[in-house]
C-alpha positions in Angstrom: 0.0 0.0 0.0 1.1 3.4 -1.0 1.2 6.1 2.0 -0.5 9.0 2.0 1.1 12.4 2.5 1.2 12.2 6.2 2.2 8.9 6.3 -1.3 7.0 6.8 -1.9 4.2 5.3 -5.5 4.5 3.3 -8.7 2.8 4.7 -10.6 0.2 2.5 -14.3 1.6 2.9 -16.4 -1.2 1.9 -14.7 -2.6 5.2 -16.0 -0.2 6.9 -19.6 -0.3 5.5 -19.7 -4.1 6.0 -18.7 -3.7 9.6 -21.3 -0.8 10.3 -24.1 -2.7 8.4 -23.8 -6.3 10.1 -23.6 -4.4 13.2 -27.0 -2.6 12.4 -28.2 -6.2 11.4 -26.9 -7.3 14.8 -28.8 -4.6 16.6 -32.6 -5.0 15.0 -32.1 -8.7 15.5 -31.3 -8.5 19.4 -33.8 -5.9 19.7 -36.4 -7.7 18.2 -35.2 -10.8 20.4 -35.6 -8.8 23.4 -38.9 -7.1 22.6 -41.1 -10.7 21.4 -41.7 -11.6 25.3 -43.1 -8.3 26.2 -45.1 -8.6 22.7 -45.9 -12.3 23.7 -46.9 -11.5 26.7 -50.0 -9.0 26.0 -52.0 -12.1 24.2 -54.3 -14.0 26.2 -53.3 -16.7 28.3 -54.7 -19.9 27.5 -56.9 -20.8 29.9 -58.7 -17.5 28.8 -58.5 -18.8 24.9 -59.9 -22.1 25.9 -63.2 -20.1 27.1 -63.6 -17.4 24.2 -66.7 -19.4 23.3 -68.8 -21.7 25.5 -72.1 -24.0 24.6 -74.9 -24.1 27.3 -77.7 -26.3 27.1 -80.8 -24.9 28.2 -83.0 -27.4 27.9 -83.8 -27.9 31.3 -85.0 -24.8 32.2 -88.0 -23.6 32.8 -90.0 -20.8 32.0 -89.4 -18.4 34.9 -86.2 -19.9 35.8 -82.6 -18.6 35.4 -79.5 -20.2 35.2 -75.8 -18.4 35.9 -72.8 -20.0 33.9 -69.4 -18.3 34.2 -68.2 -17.0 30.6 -64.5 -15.5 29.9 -63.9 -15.6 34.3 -67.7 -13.7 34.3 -71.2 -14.5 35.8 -73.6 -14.7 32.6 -77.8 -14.9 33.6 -79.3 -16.6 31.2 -83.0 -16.1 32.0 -86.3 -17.9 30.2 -88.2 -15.0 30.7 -92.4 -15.4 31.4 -94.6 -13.9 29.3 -95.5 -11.0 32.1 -91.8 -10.5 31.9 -91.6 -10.3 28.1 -94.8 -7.9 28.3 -93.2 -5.2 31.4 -90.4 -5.2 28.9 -91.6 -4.4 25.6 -94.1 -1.7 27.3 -91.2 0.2 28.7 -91.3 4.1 28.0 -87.9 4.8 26.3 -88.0 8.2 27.8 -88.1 7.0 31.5 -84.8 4.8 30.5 -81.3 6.3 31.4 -79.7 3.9 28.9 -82.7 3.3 26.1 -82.5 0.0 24.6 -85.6 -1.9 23.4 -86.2 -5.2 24.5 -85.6 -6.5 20.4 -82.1 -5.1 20.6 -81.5 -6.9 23.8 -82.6 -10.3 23.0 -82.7 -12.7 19.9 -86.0 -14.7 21.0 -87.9 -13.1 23.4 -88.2 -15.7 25.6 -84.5 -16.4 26.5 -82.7 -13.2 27.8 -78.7 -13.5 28.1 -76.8 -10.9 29.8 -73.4 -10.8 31.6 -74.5 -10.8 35.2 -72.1 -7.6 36.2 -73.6 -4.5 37.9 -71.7 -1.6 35.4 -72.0 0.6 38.5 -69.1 -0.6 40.2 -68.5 -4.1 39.1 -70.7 -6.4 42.0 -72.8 -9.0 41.0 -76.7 -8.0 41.2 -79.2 -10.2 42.9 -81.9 -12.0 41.3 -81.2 -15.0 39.8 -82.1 -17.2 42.6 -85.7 -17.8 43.5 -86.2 -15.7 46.6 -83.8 -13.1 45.6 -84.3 -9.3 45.8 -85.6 -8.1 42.4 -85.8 -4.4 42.9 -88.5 -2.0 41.9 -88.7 -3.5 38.3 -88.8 -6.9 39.2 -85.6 -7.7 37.1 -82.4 -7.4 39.3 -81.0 -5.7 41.6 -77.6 -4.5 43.3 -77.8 -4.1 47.2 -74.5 -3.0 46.9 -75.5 0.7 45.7 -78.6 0.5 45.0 -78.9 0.1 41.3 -82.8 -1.5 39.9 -82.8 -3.7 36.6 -86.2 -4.5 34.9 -86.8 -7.6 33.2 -84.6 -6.9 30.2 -81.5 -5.9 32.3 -82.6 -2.3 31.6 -80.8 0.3 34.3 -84.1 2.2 35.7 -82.7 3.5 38.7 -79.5 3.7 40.8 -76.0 5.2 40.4 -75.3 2.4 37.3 -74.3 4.4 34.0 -76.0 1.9 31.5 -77.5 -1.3 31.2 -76.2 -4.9 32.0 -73.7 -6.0 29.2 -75.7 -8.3 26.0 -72.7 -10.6 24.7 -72.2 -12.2 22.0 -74.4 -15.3 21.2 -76.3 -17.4 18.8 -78.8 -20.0 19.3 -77.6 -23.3 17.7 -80.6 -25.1 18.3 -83.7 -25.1 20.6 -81.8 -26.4 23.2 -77.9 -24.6 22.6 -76.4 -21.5 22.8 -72.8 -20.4 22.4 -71.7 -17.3 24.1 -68.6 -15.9 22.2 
């Protein structure tokens, strides 16, 4: 190699841009290394995957009864509603409501009401489900906890609650089935 006019030797440069590129490689690829758990870890574990959908059979019960089955680590009512209940529910003034909802957007068959069983006041679990249970002024639910009244389509018509109990998703497979999820 020929010096240069102070006596350095010259520098190969494509040398130089190997080096700085493979290091640059190097980096994204331990970056992205390091990252992946804390990406990984924001998906649902799977336990919670395993209960993204659910069948119930509803067969057995009866008109007037209500059944509670635990969906995604949450009480869901599932409710074969009388025809008195259907009735108080589709009468319903839509001015009176704090969160108006018809009864037709809140069930598929009018019979069979399906709600997540979760007071949206503070997160407690309204009564009602069991025979013998306070209903509240509506006769629906109700949440002891604040005071918060449900009517017969899970309807918030008085208390502190902001809106009505949570529909979820669901479809009727049959007479007898329905998937939540």
């Amino acid at each position: 190699m020929a010096e240069t006019s102070q006596g350095e030797k010259p520098q190969d440069e494509s040398k130089r841009d190997f080096l700085y590129l493979s290091t640059a490689a190097l980096a994204v690829v331990g970056a992205g290394y390091a990252i992946w758990p804390v990406i990984n870890s924001m998906n649902p574990a799977a336990d919670t995957l395993a209960l993204a959908t659910i069948d119930v059979d509803i067969s057995a019960v009866e008109v007037g009864q209500a059944i509670t089955v635990t969906w995604r680590g949450k009480p869901v009512f599932i409710r074969h509603r009388t025809e008195e209940e259907i009735a108080a529910a589709q009468v319903a003034d839509m001015d009176d409501l704090p969160d108006p909802q018809t009864d037709e957007e809140r069930t598929i068959v009018p019979q069979w009401l399906v709600m997540v069983g979760i007071c949206t006041h503070l997160g407690c679990v309204p009564l009602g489900q069991q025979e013998g249970d306070e209903k509240g002024d509506y006769a629906g639910w109700f949440c002891p906890c604040h005071g918060s009244h449900y009517d017969t389509a899970g309807r918030i018509r008085r208390g502190p609650a902001p809106s009505n109990l949570e529909v979820p998703e669901y479809v009727f497979l049959d007479d007898a089935n329905i998937r939540l999820g």
